[in-house]
C-alpha positions as CSV (number, residue, x, y, z in Angstrom):
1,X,210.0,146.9,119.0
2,X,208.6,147.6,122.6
3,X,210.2,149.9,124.8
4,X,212.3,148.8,128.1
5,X,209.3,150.4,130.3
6,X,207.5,147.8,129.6
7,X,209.7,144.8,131.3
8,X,208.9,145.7,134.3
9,X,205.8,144.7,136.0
10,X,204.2,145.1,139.6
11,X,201.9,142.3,139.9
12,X,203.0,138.6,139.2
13,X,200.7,136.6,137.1
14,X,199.6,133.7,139.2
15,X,200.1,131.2,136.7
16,X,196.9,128.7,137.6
17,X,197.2,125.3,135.7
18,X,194.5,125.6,132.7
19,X,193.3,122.1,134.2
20,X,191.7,122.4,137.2
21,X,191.5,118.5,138.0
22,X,191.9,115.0,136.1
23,X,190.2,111.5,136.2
24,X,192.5,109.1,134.9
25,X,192.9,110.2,131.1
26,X,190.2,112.6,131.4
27,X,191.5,116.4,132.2
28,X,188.5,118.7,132.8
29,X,190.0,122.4,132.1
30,X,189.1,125.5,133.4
31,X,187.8,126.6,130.3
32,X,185.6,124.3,130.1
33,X,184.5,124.7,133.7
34,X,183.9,128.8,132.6
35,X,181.8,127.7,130.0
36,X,179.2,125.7,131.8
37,X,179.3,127.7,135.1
38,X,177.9,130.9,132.7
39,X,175.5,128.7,131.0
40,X,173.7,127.4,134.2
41,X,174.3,130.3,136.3
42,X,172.5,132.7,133.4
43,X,170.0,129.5,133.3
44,X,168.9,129.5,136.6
45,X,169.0,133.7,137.1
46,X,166.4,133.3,133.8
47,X,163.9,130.8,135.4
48,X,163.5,133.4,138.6
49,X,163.5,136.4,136.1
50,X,160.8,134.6,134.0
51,X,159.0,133.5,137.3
52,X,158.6,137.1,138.3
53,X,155.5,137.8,135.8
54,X,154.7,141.6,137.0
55,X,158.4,142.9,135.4
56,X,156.8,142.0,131.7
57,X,154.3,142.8,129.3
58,X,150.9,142.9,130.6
59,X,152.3,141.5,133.7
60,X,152.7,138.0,132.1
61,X,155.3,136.2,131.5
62,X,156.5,135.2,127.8
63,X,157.0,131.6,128.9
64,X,157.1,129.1,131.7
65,X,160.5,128.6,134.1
66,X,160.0,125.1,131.8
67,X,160.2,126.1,128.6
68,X,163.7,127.5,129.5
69,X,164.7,123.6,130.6
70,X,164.2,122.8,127.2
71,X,166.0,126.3,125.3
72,X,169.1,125.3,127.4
73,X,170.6,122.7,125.1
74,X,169.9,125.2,122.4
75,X,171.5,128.1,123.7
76,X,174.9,125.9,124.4
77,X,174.9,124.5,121.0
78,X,174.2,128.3,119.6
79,X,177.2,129.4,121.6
80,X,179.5,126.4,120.8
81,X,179.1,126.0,117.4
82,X,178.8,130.2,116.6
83,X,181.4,130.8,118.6
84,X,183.8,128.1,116.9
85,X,182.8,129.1,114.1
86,X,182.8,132.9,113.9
87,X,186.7,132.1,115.1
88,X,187.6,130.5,111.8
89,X,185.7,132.9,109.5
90,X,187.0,136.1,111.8
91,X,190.0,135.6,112.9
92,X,191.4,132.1,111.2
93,X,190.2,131.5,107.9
94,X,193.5,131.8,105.9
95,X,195.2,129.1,108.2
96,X,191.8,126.8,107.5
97,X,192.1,127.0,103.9
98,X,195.6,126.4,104.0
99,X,194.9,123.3,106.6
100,X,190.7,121.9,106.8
101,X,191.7,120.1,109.3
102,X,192.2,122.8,111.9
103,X,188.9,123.5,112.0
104,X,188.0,120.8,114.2
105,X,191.1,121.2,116.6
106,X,189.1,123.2,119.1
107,X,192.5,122.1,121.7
108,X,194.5,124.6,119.7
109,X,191.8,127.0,121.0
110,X,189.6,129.4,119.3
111,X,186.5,130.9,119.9
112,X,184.7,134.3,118.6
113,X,181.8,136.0,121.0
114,X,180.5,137.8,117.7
115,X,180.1,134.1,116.0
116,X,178.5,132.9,119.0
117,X,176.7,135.7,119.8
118,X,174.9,135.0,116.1
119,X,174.6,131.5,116.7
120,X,172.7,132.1,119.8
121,X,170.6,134.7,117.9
122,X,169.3,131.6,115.3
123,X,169.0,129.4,118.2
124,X,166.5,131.9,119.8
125,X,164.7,132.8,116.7
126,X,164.1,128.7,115.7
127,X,163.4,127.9,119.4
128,X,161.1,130.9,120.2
129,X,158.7,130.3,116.7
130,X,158.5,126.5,117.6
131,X,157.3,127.0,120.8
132,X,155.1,130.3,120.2
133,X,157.5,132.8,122.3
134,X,157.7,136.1,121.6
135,X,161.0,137.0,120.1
136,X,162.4,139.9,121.3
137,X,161.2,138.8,124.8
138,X,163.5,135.9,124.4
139,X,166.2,137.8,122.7
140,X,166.2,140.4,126.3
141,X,166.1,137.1,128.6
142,X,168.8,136.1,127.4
143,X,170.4,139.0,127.0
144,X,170.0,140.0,130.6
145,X,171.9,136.9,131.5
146,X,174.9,136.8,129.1
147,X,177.4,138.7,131.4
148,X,177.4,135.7,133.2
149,X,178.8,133.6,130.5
150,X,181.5,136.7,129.3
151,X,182.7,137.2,132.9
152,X,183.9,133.6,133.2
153,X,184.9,133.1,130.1
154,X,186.8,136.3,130.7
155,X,188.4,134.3,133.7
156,X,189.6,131.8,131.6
157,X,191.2,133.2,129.3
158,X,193.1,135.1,132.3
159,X,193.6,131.5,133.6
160,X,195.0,130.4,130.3
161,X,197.2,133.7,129.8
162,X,195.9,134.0,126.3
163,X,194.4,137.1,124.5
164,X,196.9,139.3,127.0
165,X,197.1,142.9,126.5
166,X,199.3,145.2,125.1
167,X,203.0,146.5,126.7
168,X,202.6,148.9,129.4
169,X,204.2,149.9,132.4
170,X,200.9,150.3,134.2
171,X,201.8,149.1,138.4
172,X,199.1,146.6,137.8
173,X,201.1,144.9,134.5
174,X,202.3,141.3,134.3
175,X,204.1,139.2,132.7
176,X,202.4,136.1,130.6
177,X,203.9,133.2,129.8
178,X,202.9,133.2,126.6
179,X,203.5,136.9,125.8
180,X,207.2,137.0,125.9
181,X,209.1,138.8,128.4
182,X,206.6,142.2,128.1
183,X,204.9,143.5,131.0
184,X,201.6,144.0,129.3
185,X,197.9,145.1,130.3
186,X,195.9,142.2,131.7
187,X,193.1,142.8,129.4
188,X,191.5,139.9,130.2
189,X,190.5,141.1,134.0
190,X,189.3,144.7,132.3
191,X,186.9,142.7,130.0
192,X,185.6,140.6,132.6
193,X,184.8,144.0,134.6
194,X,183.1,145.8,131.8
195,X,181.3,143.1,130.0
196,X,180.5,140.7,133.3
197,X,180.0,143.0,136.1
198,X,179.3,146.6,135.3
199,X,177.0,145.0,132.0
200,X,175.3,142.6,134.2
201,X,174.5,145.5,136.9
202,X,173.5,147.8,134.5
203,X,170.9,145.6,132.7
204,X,169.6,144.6,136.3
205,X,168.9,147.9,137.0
206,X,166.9,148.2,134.0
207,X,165.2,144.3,134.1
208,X,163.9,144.9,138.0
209,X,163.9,148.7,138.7
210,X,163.2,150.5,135.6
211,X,161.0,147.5,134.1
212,X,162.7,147.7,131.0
213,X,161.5,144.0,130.2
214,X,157.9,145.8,129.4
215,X,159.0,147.0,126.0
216,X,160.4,144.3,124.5
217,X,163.8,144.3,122.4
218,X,165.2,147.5,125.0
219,X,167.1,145.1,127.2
220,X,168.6,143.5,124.1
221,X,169.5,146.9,122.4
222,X,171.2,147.7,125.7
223,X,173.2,144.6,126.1
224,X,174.5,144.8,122.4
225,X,175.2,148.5,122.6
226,X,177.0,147.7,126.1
227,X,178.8,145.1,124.8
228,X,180.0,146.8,121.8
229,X,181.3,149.8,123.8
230,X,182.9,147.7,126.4
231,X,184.5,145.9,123.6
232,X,185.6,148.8,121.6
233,X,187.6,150.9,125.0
234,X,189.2,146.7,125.5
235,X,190.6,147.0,122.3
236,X,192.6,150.1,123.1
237,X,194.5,148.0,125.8
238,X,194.3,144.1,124.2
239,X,197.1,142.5,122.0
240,X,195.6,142.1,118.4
241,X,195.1,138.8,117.4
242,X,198.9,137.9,115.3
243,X,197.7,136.6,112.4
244,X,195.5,139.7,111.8
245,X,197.6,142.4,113.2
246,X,195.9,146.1,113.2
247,X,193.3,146.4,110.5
248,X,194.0,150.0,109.4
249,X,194.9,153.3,110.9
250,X,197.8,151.4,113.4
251,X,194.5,151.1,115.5
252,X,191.8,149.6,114.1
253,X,191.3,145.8,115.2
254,X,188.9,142.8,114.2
255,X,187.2,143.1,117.7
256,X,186.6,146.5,117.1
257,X,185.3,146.4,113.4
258,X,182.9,143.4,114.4
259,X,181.5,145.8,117.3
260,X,180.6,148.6,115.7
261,X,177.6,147.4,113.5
262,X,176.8,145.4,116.9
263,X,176.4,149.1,118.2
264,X,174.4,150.4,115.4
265,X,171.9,147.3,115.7
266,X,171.9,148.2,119.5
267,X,170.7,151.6,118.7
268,X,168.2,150.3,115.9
269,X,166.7,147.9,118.6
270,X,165.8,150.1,121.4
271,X,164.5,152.8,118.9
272,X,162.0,149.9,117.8
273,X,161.1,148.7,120.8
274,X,160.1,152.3,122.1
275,X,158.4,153.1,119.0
276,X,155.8,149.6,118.7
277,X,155.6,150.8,122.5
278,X,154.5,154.7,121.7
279,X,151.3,153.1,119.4
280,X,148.4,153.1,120.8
C-alpha cells in the first residue's frame, strides 16, 4: 500500500487532450503527431549529416541525401511494426493468447522501443545490402538521429499520462489521471531528458567534433549503450508495467532486463569498430 507522503504533489499535471485536433470523424492524436515529427525531424538532420562527406570514412559519404528519401518508409514500418510487436511478446503476450484479437487494437495502446528498435535493425540490414550501403555506417546514421524519435515519443506519453512513475513526494510530483490519487515521479519528462536530449547531445559531440562517424559501428555502440543506461536509472523511478509487476529481487523490471544485453551489444560494437580500425 503507498504511503500518505505520496498524496501530496507540487506541480499539477496539465492534463493536454491526447487529440490535438479533429476533421469531422477523423481525430489526429498527439501520439501520432510524436511519431512522425521524430521520424522527419531525424530524416531531415540525416540528409545534412550525410551531405557533410569530410565527417566519414575516407571523407566520403556512405550514400546520397537520396538514398535516405527512399530508407524513410522503411525505417517507419521497422519502428511500427517492431515496436507493436515487441509490446505483445514483452510486455502482453498472456493477454494475446488469451484474446488474438488484441493484437491488432493498437487504440488500447502499446508499443515496445526494444521491438522497434530490432525492427528498425532488419529494416537497415535488408535496405543497406539492396542498395550497396555499408552497414554499420547506416546502423550509426541512424542511430545518431534516434533521440529525436524517443524525445517526442517521450512527450506523448507525458501527454497521455501513461507509463507514470512511481509514488514519491518529490516537489516536482503529480498527480495522473490514470494513476490513482498518488503523487508519483513523472518519469516520462526524465526519459525524454536522458534519452532525447543529453543522448542526442552526446552523440553530436562525437558525430561532428570527435568524428566518431570515421570508424564505423562507434556511434551505434554509443547510442545502444546510452540508451540502455538511460533506461536502466528510468526504471528506478517508473511504475512497472501491471501485468508484469517486478521481475525479481522487488526491483528488477522488463525495461531493465531487455536493456542490459542492449548494453553488452553496445560494448561489443565499439570494441569492433575500433579494432577493424587499429588494422592496418
Amino acid at each position: 500500500m503507498y504511503s500518505a507522503p505520496g498524496l501530496l504533489a507540487i506541480l499539477p499535471y496539465p492534463a493536454i487532450d491526447p487529440i490535438a485536433f479533429s476533421i469531422g470523424p477523423l481525430s489526429v492524436h498527439w501520439y501520432g503527431i510524436a511519431y512522425v515529427a521524430g521520424i522527419m525531424l531525424g530524416w531531415f538532420y540525416a540528409k545534412r549529416m550525410v551531405a557533410q562527406a569530410q565527417l566519414w570514412p575516407g571523407g566520403q559519404s556512405p550514400m546520397s541525401p537520396m538514398k535516405l528519401d527512399d530508407f524513410l518508409v522503411w525505417v517507419a514500418a521497422g519502428i511500427v511494426l517492431g515496436g507493436r510487436i515487441g509490446y505483445i511478446l514483452f510486455y502482453d503476450f498472456g493477454a494475446i493468447v488469451e484474446n488474438p484479437i488484441r493484437a491488432i487494437q493498437i487504440w488500447n495502446g502499446g508499443m515496445s522501443f526494444h521491438g522497434g528498435l530490432i525492427g528498425t535493425t532488419l529494416a537497415m540490414i535488408i535496405f543497406a545490402r539492396r542498395n550497396g550501403i555499408p552497414v554499420w555506417s547506416l546502423f550509426d546514421t541512424v542511430a545518431a538521429v534516434a533521440p529525436f524519435g524517443l524525445f517526442f515519443g517521450r512527450i506523448a506519453n507525458f501527454v497521455n499520462g501513461e507509463l507514470w512513475g512511481r509514488v514519491t513526494d518529490v516537489p516536482w510530483a503529480m498527480v495522473f489521471p490514470t494513476g490513482g490519487p498518488f503523487a508519483r515521479h513523472p518519469s516520462q519528462l526524465y526519459e525524454a531528458a536522458l534519452e532525447g536530449l543529453v543522448l542526442f547531445l552526446v552523440l553530436r559531440i562525437m558525430t561532428h567534433y570527435m568524428k566518431a562517424l570515421r570508424q564505423p559501428g562507434v556511434v551505434s555502440g554509443a547510442f545502444v549503450c546510452g540508451y540502455a543506461l538511460s533506461r536502466i536509472f528510468v526504471e528506478f523511478f517508473r511504475e512497472p508495467d501491471a501485468q508484469l509487476g517486478y521481475l525479481a529481487f522487488g526491483w528488477l523490471t522488463m525495461g531493465m532486463l531487455l536493456s542490459i544485453p542492449m548494453f553488452l551489444i553496445g560494448v561489443w560494437a565499439i570494441a569492433r569498430a575500433r579494432a577493424a580500425a587499429a588494422k592496418p
